[in-house]
N, C-alpha and C positions, 0 to 999 in steps of 0.2 A: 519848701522850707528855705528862710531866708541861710544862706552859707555865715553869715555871721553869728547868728546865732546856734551854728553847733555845739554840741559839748561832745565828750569823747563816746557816747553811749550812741548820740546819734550819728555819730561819722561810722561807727560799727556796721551800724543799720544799712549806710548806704554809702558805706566805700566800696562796694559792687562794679562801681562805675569808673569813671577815670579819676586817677590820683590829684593830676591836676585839679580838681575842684575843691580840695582842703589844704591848697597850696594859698596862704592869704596876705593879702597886701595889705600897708599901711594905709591906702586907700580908701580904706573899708569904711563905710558911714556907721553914725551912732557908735564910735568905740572912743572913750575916753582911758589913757594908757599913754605912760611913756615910752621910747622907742627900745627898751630894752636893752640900754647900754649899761654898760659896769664902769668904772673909772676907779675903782680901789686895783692900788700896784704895789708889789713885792719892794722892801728893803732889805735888799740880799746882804747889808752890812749888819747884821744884829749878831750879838753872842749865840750860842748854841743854846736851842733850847731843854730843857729836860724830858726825855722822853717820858711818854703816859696821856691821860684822855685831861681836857680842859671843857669843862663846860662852859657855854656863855649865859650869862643871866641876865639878859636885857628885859629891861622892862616888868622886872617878876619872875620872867619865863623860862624853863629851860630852853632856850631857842635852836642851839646849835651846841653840834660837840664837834672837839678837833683832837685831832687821836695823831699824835705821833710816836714809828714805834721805834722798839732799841733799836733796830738796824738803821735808821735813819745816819745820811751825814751829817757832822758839825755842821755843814754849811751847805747851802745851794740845797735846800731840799727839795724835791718833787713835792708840788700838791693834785690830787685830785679831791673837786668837789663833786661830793654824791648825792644825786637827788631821790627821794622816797616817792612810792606809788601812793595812788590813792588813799588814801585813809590809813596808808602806813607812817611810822616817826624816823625820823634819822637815829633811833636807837638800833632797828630793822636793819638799818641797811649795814651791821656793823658785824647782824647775824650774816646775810650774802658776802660779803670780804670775810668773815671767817679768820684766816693766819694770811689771804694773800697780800695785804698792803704789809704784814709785817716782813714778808719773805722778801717781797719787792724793794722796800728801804721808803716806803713813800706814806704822806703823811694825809690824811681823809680829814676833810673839814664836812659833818653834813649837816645841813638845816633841817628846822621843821618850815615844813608852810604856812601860813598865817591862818588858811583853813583847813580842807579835809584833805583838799590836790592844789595842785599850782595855781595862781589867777588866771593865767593864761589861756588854763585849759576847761574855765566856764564858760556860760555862756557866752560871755562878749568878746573873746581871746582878745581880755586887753592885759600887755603886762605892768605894775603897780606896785603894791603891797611888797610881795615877793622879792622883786628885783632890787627894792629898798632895801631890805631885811638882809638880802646875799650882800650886796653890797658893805653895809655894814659889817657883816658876821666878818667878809672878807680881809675889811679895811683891820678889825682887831686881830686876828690872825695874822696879817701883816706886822702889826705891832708887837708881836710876841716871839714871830717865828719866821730864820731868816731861808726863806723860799725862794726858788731858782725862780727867777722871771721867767726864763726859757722852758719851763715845763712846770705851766700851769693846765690843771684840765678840766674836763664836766663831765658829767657822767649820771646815767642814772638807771631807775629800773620802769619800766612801763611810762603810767606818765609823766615820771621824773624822766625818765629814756626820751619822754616827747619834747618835754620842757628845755631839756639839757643839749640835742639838738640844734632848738631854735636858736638859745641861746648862743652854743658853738657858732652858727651860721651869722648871727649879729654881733659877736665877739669875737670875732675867727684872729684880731690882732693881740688879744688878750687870751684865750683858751689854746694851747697850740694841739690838742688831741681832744677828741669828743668821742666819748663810748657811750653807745647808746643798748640794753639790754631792753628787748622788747616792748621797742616805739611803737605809735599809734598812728600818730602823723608830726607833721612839724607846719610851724607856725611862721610862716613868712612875712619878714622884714628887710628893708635892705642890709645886705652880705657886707661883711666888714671882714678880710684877710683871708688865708687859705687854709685852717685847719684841715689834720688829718681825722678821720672816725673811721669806728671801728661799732658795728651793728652786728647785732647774735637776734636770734630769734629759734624757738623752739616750732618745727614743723606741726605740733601737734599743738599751738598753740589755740584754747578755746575763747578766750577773749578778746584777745587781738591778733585775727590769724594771719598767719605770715603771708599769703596769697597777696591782703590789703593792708600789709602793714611793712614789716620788714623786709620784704624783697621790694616791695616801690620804691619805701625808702631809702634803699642800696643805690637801687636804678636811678631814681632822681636824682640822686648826687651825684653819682659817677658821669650821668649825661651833662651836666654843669661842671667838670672837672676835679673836681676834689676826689683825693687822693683814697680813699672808700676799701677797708677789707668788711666781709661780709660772712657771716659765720654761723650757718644753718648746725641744728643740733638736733637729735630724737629726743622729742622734752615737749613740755606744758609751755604754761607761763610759769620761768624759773631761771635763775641761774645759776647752770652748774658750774663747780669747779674750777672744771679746767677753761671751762669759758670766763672766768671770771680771772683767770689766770692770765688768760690771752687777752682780754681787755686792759688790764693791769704792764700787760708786758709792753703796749700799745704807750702808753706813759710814760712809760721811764726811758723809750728810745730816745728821744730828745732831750732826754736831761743831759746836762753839760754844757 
């Protein structure tokens, strides 16, 4: 099987093997996709925004929601953006933060994908659609809400976990923490800055088990230097709590 043509069902099949082989370069033939860069940046001079959820309706759609809560500062907010699993919405990911972005003081922008998962993470790991649409969502949130440039972050759950990763890794000058809650793999591009990540994975994970998922991914990065906590839990695919806690806590050390 051609390696470019994976999707995440078949990396499952046959991440048996060595991690390096869904480790993938630009390289790659047959992928049309831009490099997965972001270019939307915080104006940390705005008035104070009103706390509560803002929908964005581009194009029709509910596309994105950004949720900041009372505990937020007047100014210099933290953001992290949350990426949704498969076939899940950025409404989902509002049930896994629960009260911790409100406890935290930090402000959750999440997207929907333009399809079921990430583009990235079909067949052709090309990134497009998606990195358009963040882009955007980002660039209005910016407009609205005055965000600490110095802690900006990504995050997400499964394939958003995988998606949010690659992106940390081709953003590392723009995302300064990446929390990854049970990735699958990541999608290689040239590295842009030194983020910090923060990786959980549930031992008893049946869909993407931590054997070929979250402990490579720990490894791979720590062998490349980046700054890496790694956070094994007795669990499924899920994120509890207090791990969602400790992700979260992962964010806000660099605010300021």
């Amino acid at each position: 099987m051609n390696p470019t043509n994976l999707n995440r069902r078949d990396f499952c099949a046959l991440a048996g093997g060595t991690f390096a082989s869904v480790m993938f370069s630009s390289s790659c033939s047959g992928v049309v996709e831009n490099n997965g860069r972001l270019d939307a940046r915080p104006n940390r001079n705005l008035p104070a925004l009103k706390p509560g959820r803002t929908t964005f309706g581009f194009d029709g759609h509910q596309d994105a929601i950004l949720e900041v809560p009372k505990t937020a500062a007047q100014s210099g907010i933290p953001l992290f953006v949350m990426l949704h699993g498969a076939t899940q919405s950025a409404d989902d990911m509002f049930g896994y933060l629960n009260s911790a972005h409100e406890e935290a003081g930090i402000a959750v922008l999440a997207p929907n994908s333009r399809d079921t998962t990430w583009d990235a993470i079909g067949s052709s790991f090309g990134f497009g659609p998606d990195i358009e649409f963040l882009n955007r969502a980002l660039e209005r949130t910016f407009e609205i809400a005055p965000i600490d440039p110095a802690c900006v972050s990504v995050g997400g759950f499964s394939d958003g976990a995988s998606y949010a990763v690659s992106l940390g890794l081709i953003n590392g000058d723009f995302f300064k923490n990446v929390v990854g809650f049970s990735p699958g793999f990541v999608i290689q591009r040239a590295p842009v800055g030194r983020p910090r990540f923060y990786i959980s994975h549930g031992t008893h994970d049946h869909i993407l088990p931590i054997d070929r998922c979250g402990r490579q991914i720990a490894t791979w990065l720590k062998t490349r230097g980046y700054d890496v906590a790694f956070r094994e839990f007795e669990g499924d695919h899920e994120i509890p709590a207090d791990v969602m806690r400790e992700g979260l806590a992962r964010v806000t050390a660099s605010a300021g």
